[in-house]
MOPAC internal coordinates of N, CA, C and O (Angstrom, degrees):
PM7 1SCF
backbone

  N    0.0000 0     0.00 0     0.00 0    0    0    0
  C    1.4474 1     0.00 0     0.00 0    1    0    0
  C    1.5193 1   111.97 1     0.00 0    2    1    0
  O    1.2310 1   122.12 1   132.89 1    3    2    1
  N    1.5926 1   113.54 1   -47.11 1    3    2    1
  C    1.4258 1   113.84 1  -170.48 1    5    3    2
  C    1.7371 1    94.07 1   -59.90 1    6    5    3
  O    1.2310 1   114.47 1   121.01 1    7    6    5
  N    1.3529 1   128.08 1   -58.99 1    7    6    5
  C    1.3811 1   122.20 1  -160.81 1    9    7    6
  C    1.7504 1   109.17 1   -60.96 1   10    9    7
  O    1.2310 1   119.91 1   166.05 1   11   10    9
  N    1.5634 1   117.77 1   -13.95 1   11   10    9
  C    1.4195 1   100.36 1   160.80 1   13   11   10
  C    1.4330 1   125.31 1   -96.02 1   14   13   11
  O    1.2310 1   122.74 1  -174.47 1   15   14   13
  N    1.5759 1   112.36 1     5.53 1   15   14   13
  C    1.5083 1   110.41 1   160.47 1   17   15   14
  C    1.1042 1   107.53 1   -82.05 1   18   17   15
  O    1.2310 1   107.66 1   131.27 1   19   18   17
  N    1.2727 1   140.62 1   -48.73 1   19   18   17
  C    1.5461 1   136.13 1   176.60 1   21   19   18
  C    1.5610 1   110.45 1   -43.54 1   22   21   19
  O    1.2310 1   119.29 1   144.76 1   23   22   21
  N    1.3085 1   118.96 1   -35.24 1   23   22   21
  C    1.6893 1   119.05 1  -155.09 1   25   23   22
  C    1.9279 1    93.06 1   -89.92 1   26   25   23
  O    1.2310 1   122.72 1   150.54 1   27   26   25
  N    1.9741 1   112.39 1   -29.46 1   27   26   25
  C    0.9355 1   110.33 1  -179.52 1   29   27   26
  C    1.7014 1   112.61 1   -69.94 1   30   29   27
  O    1.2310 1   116.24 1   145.87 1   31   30   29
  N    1.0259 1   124.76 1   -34.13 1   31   30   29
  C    1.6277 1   138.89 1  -179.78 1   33   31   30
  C    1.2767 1   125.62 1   -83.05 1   34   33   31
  O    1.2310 1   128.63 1  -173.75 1   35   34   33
  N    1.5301 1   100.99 1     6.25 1   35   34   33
  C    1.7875 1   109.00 1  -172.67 1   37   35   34
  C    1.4090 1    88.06 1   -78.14 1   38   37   35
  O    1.2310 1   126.04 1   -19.30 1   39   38   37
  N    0.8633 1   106.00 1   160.70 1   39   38   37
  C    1.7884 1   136.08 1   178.92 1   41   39   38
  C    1.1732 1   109.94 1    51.18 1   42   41   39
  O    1.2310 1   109.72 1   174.21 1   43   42   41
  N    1.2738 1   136.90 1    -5.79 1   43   42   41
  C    1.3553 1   116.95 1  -171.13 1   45   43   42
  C    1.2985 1   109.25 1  -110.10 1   46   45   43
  O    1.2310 1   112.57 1   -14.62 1   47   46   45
  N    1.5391 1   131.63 1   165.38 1   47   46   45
  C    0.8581 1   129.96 1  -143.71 1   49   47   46
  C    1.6736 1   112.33 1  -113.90 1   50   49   47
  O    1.2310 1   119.55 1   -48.85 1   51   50   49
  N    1.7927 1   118.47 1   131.15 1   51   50   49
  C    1.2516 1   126.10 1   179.04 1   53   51   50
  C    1.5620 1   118.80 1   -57.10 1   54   53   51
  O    1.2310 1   116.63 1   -76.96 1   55   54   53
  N    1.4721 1   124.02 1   103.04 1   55   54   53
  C    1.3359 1   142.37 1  -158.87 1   57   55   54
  C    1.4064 1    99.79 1   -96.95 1   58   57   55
  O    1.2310 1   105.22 1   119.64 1   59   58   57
  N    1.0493 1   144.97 1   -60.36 1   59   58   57
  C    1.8424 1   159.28 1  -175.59 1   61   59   58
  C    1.4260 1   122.13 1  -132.20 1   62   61   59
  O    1.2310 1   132.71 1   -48.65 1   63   62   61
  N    0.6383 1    93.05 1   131.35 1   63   62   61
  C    1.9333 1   102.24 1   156.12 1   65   63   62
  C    1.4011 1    96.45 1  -148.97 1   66   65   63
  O    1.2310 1   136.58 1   -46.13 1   67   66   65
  N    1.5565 1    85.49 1   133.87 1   67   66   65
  C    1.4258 1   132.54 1  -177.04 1   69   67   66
  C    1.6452 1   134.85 1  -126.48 1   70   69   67
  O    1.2310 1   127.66 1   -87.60 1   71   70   69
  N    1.3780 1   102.86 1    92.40 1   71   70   69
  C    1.5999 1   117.57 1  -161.59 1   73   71   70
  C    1.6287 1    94.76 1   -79.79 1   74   73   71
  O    1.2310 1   118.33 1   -55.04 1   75   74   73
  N    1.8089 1   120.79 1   124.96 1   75   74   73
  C    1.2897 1   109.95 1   171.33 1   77   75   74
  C    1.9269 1    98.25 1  -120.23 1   78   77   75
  O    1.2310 1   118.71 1   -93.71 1   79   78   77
  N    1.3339 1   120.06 1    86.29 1   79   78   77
  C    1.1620 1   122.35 1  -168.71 1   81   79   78
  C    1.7513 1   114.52 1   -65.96 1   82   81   79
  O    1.2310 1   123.24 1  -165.09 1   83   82   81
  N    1.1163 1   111.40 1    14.91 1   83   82   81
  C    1.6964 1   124.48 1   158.17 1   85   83   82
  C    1.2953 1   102.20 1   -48.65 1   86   85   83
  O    1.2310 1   121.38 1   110.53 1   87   86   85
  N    1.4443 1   114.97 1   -69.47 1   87   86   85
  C    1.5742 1   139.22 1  -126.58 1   89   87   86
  C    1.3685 1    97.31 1  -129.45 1   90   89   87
  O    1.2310 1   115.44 1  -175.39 1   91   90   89
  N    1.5525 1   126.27 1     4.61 1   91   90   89
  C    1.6574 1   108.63 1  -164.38 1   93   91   90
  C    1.3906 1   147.08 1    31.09 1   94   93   91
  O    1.2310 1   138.08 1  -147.49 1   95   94   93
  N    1.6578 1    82.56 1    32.51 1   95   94   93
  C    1.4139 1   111.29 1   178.14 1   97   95   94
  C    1.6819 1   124.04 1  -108.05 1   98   97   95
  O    1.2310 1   126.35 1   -43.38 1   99   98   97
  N    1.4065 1   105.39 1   136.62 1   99   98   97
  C    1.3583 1   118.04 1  -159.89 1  101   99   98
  C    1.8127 1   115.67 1  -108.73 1  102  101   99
  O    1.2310 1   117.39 1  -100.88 1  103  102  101
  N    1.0775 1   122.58 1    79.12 1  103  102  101
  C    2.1822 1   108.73 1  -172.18 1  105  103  102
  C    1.4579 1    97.11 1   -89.98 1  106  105  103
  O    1.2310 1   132.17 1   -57.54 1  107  106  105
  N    1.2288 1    94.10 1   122.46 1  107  106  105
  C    1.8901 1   110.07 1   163.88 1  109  107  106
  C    1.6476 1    93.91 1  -121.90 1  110  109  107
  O    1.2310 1   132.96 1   -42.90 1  111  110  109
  N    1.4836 1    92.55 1   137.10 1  111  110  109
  C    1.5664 1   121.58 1   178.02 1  113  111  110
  C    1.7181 1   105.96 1  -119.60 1  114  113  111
  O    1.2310 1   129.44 1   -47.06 1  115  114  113
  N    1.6402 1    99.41 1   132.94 1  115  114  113
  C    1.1772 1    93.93 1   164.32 1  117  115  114
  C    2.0111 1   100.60 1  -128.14 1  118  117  115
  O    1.2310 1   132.89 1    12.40 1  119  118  117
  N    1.7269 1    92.70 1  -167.60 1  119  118  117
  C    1.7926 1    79.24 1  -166.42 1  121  119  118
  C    1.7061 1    77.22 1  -152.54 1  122  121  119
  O    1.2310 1   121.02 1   -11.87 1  123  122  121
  N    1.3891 1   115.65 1   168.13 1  123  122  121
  C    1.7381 1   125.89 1   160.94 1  125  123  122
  C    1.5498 1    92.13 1   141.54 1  126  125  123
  O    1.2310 1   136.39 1     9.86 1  127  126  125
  N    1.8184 1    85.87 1  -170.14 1  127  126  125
  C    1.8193 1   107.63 1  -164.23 1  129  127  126
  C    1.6623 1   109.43 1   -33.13 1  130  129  127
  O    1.2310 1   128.14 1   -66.19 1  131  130  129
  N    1.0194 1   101.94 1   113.81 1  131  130  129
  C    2.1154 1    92.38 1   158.14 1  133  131  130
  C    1.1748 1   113.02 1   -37.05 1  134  133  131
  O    1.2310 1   129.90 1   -23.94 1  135  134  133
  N    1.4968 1    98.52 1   156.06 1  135  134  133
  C    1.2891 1    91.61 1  -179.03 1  137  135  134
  C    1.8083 1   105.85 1  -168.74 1  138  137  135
  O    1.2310 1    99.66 1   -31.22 1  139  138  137
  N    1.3031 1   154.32 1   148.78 1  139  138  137
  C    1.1595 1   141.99 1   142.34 1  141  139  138
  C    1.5405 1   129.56 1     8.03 1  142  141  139
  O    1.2310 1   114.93 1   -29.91 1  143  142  141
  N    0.6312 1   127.22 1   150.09 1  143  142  141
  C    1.6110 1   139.98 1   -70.19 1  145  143  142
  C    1.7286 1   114.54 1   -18.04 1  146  145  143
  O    1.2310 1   113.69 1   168.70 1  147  146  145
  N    0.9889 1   129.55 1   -11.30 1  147  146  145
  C    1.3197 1   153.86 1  -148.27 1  149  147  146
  C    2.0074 1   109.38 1  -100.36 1  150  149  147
  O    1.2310 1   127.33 1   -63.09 1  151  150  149
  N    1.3962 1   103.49 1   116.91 1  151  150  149
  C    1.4797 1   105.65 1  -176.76 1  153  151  150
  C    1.3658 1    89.15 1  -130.27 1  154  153  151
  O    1.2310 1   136.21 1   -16.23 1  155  154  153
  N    1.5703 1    86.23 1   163.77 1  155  154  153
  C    1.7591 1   114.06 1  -162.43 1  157  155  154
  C    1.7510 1    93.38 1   -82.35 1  158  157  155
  O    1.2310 1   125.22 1   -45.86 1  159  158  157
  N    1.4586 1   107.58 1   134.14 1  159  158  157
  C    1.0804 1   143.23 1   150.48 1  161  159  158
  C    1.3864 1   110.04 1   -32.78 1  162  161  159
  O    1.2310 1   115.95 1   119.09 1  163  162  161
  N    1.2888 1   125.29 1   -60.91 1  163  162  161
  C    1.7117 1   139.15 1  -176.15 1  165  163  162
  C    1.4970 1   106.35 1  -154.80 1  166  165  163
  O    1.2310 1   124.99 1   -51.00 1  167  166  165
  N    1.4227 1   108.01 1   129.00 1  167  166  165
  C    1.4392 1   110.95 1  -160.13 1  169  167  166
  C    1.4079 1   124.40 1   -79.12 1  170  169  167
  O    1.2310 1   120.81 1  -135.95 1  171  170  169
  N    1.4656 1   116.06 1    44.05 1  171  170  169
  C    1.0287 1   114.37 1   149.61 1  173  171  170
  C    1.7867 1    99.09 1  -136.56 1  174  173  171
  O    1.2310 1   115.92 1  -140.20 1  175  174  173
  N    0.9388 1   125.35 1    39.80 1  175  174  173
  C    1.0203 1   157.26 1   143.74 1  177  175  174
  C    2.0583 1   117.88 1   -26.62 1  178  177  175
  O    1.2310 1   103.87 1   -69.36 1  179  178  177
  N    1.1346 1   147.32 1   110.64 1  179  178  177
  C    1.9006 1   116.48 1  -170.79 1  181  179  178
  C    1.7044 1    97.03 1  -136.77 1  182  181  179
  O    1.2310 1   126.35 1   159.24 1  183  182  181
  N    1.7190 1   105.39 1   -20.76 1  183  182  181
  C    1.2267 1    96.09 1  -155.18 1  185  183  182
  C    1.8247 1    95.27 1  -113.49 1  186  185  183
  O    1.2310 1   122.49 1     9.37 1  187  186  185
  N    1.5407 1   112.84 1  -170.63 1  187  186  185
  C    1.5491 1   112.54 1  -164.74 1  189  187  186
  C    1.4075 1    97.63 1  -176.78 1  190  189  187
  O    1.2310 1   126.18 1   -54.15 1  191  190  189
  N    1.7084 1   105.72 1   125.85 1  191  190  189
  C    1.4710 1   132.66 1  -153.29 1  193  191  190
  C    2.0698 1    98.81 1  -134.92 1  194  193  191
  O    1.2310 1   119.24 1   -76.14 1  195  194  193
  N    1.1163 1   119.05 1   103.86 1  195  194  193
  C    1.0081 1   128.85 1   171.31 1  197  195  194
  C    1.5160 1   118.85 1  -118.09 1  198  197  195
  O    1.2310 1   129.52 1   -29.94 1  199  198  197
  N    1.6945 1    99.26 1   150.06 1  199  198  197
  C    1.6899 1    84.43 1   176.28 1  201  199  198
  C    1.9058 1    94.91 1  -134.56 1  202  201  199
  O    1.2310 1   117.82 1   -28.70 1  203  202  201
  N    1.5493 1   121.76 1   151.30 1  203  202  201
  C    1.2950 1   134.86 1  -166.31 1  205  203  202
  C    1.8368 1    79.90 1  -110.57 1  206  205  203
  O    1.2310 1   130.73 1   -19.12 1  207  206  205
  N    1.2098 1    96.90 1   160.88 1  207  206  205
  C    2.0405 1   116.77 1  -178.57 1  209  207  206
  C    1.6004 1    79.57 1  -141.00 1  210  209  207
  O    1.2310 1   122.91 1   -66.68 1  211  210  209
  N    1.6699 1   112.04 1   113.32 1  211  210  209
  C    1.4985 1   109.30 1   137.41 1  213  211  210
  C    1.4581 1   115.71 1   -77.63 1  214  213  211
  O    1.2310 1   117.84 1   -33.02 1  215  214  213
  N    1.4322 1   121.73 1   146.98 1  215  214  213
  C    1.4868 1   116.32 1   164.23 1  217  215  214
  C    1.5015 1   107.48 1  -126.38 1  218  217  215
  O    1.2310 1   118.22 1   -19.46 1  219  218  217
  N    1.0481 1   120.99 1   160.54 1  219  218  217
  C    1.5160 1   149.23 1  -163.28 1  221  219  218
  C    1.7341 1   112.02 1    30.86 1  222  221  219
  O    1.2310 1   130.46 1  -117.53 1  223  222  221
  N    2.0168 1    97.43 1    62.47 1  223  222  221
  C    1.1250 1    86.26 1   175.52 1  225  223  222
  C    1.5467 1   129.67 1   -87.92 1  226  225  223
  O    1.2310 1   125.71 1   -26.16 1  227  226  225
  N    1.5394 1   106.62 1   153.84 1  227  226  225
  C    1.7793 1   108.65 1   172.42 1  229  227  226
  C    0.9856 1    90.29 1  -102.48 1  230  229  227
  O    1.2310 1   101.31 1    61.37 1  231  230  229
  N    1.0616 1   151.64 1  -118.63 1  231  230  229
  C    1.6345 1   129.54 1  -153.27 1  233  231  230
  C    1.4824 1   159.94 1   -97.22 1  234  233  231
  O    1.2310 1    90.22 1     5.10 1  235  234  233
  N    0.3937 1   166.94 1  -174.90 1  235  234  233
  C    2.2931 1   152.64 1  -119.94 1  237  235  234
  C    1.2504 1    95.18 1   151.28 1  238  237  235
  O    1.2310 1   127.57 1   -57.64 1  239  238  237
  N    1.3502 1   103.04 1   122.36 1  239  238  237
  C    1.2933 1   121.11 1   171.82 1  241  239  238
  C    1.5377 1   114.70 1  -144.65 1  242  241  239
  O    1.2310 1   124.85 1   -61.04 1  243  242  241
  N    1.6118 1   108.30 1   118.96 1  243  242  241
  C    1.6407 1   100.46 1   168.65 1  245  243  242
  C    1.3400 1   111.57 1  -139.32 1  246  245  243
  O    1.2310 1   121.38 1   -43.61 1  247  246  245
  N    1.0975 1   114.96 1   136.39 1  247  246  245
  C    1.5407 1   134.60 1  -158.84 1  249  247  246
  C    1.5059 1   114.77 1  -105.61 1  250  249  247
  O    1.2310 1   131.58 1   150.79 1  251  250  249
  N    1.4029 1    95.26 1   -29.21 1  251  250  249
  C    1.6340 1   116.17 1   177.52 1  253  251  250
  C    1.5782 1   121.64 1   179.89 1  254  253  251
  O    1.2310 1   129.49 1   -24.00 1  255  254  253
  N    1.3942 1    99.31 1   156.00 1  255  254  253
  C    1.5323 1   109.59 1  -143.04 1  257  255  254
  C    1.3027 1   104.18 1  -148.17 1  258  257  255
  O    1.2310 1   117.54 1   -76.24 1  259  258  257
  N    1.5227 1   122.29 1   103.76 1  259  258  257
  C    2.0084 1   115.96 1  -167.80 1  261  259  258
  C    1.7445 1    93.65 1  -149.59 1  262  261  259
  O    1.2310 1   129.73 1   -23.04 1  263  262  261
  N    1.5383 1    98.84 1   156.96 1  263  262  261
  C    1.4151 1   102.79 1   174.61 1  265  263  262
  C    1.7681 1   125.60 1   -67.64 1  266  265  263
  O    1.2310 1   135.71 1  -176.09 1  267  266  265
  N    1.3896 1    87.20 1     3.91 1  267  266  265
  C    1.7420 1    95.86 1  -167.72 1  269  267  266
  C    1.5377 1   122.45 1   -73.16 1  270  269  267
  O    1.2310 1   112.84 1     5.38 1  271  270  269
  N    0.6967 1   131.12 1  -174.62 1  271  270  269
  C    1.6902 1   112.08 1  -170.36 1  273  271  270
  C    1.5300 1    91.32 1  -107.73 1  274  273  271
  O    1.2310 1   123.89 1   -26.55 1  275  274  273
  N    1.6808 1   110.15 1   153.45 1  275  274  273
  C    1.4258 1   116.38 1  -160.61 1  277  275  274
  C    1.6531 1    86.75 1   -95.70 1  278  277  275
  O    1.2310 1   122.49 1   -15.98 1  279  278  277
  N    1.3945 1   112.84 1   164.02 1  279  278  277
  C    1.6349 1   121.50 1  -167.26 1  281  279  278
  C    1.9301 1   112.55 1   -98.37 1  282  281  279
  O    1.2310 1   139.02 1   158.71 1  283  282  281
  N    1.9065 1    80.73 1   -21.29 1  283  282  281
  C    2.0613 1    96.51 1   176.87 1  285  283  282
  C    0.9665 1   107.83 1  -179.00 1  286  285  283
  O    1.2310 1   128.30 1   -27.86 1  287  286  285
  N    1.6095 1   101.62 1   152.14 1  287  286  285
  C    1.2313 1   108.33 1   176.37 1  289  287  286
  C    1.3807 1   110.16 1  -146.03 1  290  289  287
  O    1.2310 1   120.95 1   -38.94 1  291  290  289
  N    0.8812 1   115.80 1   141.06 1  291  290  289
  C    1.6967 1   127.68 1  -178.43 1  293  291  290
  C    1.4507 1   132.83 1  -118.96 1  294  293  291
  O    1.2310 1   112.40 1   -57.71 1  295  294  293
  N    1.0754 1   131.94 1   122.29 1  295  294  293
  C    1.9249 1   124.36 1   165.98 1  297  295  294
  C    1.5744 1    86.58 1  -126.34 1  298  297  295
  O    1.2310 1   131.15 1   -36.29 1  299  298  297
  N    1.5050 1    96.09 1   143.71 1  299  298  297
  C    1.4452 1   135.76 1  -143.73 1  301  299  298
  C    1.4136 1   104.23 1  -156.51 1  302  301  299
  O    1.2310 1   124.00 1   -89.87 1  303  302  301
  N    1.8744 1   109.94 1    90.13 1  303  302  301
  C    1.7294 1   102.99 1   164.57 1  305  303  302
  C    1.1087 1   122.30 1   -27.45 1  306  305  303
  O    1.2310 1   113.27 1     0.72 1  307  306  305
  N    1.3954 1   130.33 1  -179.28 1  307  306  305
  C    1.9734 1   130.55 1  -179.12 1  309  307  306
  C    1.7533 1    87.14 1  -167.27 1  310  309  307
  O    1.2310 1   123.86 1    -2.80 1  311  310  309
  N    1.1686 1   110.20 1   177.20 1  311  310  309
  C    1.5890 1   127.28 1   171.67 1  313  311  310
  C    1.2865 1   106.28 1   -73.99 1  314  313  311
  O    1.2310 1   120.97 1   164.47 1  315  314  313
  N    1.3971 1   115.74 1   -15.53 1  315  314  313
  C    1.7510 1   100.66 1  -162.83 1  317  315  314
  C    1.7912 1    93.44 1  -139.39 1  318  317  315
  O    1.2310 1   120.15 1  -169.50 1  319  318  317
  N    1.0723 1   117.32 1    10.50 1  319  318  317
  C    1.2924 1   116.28 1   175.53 1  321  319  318
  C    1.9522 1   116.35 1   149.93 1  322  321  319
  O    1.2310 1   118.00 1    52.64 1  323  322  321
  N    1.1291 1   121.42 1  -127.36 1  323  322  321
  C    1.7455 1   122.50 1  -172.74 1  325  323  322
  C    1.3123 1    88.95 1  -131.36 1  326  325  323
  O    1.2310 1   124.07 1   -18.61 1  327  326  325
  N    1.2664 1   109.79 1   161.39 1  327  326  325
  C    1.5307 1   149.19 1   172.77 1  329  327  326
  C    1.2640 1    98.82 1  -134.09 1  330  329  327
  O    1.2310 1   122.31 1   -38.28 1  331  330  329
  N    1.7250 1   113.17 1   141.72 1  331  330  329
  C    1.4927 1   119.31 1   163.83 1  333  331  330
  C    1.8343 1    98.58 1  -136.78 1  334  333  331
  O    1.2310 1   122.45 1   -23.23 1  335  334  333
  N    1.0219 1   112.92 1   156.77 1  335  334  333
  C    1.6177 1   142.64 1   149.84 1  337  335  334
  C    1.1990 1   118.00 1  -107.67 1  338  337  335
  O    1.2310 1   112.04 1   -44.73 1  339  338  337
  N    1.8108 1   132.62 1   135.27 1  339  338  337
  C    1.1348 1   120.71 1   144.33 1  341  339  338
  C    1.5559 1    85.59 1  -134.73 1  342  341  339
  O    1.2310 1   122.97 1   -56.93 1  343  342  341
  N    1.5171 1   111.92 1   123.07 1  343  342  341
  C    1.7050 1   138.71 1   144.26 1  345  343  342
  C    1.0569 1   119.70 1  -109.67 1  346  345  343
  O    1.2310 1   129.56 1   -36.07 1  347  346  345
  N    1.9346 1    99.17 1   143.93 1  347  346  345
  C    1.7968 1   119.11 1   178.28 1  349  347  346
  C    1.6096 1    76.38 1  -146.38 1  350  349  347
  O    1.2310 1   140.72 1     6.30 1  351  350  349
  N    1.5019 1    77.41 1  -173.70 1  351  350  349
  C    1.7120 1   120.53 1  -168.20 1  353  351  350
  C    1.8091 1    99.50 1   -29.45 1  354  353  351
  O    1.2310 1   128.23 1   121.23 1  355  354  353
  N    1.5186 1   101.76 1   -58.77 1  355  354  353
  C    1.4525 1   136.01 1  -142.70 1  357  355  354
  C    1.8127 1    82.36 1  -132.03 1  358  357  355
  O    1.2310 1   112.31 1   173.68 1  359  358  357
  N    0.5643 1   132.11 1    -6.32 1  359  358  357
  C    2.0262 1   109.11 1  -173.77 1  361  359  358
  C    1.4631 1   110.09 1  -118.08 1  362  361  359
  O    1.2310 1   110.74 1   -62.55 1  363  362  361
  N    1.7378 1   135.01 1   117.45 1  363  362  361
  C    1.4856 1    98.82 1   159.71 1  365  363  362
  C    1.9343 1    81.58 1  -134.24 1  366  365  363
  O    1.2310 1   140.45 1   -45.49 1  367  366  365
  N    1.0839 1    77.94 1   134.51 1  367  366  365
  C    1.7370 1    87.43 1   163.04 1  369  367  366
  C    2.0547 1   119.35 1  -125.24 1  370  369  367
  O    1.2310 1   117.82 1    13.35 1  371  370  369
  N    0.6625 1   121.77 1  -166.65 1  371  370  369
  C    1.5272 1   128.11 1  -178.85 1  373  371  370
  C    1.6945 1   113.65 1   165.76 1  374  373  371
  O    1.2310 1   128.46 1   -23.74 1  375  374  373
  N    1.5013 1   101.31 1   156.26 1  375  374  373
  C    1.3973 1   103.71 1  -143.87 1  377  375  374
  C    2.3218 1    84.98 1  -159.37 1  378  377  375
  O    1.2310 1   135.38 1   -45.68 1  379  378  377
  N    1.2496 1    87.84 1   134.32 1  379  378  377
  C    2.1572 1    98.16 1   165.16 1  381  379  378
  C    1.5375 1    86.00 1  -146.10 1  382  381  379
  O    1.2310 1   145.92 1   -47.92 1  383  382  381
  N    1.3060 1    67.20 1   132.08 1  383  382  381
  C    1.7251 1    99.87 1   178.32 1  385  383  382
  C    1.9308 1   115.84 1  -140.62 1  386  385  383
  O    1.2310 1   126.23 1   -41.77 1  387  386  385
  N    1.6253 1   105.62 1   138.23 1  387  386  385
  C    1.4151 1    94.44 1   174.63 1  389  387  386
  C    1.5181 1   116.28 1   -54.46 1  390  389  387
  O    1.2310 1   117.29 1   155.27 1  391  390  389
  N    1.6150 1   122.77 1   -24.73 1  391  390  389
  C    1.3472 1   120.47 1  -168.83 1  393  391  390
  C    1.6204 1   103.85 1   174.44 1  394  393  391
  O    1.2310 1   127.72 1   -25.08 1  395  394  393
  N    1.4903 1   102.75 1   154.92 1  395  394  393
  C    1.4860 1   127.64 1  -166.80 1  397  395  394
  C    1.4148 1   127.39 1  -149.58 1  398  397  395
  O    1.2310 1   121.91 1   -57.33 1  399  398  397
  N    1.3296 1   113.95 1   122.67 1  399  398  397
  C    1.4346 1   135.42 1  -168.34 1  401  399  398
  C    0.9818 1   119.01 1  -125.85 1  402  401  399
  O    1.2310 1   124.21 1   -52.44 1  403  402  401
  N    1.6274 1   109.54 1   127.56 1  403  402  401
  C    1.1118 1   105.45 1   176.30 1  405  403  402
  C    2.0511 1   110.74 1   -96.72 1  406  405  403
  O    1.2310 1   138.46 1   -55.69 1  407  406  405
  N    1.4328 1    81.82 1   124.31 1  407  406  405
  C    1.6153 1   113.85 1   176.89 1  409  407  406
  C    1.2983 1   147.94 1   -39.95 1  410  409  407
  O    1.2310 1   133.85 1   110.93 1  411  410  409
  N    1.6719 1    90.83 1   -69.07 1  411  410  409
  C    1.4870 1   129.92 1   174.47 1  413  411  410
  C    1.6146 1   135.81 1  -124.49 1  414  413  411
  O    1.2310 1   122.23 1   -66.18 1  415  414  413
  N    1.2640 1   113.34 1   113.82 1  415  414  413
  C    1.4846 1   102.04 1   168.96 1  417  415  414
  C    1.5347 1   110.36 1  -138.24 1  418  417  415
  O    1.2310 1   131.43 1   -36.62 1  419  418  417
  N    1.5491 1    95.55 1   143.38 1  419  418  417
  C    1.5224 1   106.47 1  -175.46 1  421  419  418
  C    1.4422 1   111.42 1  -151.04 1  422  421  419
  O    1.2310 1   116.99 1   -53.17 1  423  422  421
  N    1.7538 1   123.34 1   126.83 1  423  422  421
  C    0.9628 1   110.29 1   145.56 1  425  423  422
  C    0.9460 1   149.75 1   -91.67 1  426  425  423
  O    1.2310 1   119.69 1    -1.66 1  427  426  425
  N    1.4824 1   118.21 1   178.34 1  427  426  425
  C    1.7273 1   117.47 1   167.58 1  429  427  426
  C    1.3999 1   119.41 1  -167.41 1  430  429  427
  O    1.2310 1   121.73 1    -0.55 1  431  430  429
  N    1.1842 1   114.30 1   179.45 1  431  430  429
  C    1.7811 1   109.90 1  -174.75 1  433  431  430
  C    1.1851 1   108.56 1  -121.74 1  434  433  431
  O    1.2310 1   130.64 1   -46.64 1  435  434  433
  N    1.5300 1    97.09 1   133.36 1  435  434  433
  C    1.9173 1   113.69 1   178.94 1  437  435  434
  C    1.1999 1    99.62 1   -59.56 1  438  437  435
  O    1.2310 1   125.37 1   -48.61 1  439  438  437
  N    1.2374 1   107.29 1   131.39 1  439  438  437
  C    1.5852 1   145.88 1   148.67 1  441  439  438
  C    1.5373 1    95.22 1   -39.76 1  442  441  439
  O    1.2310 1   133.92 1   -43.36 1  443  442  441
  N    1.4122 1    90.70 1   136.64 1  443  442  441
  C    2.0831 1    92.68 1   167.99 1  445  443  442
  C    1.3301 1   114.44 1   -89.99 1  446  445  443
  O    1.2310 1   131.87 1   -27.89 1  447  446  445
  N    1.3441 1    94.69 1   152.11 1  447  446  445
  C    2.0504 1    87.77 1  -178.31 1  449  447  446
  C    1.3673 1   103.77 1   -68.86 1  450  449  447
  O    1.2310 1   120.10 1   180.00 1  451  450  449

C-alpha cells in the first residue's frame, strides 16, 4: 500500500501540512498534472488535489518549508507503522506515524495564466 501512495504523490506538488496536535494527526496535501491511477472528476478536468491523514504520529520534523516544488517524496512501511519524506530545493520535512490514508481526491482544471 505504502509504495502506491508514494507512486500516487510523485510529481506533484506539497501544498499543506497540517499538524492537529489533538489527535497526533498530521494532513499533507499535494495537487498537479493528473495522472494514473487517478481520473478526471469532469472531463475537462487536467489537474489532481489529494490529501494523506497520518494518525498516531511520534514524530514531525521540518527543517524547511518553500513554495518550490518538492523533488520526492516517499511513505515507506516500518515494523511499527509508516515513515514519510518529502524533499526539494528548499523543503525537507519527515513524519512516523502508526498509519496513513489516503483521504481525499479531487479534480479540477488549471486556470489559464
Amino acid at each position: 500500500m505504502t509504495a502506491d501512495l508514494t507512486e500516487a504523490i510523485s510529481g506533484l506538488d506539497l501544498i499543506n501540512l497540517h499538524w492537529d496536535d489533538r489527535g497526533a494527526e498530521l494532513s499533507v496535501s499535494f495537487e498537479g498534472p493528473l495522472k494514473r491511477p487517478f481520473s478526471p472528476d469532469e472531463p475537462d478536468h487536467d489537474h489532481v488535489r489529494l490529501r494523506l491523514s497520518f494518525t498516531g504520529v511520534s514524530e514531525f520534523r521540518v527543517r524547511g518549508w518553500s513554495h518550490i516544488p518538492i523533488d520526492s517524496a516517499t511513505v515507506t512501511q516500518t515494523a511499527d507503522g509508516v515513515e514519510a519524506t518529502f524533499t526539494g530545493p528548499a523543503t525537507s520535512a519527515e513524519v512516523t506515524a502508526r498509519s496513513v490514508e489516503l483521504l481525499a481526491v479531487s479534480t479540477f482544471r488549471l486556470a489559464a495564466p
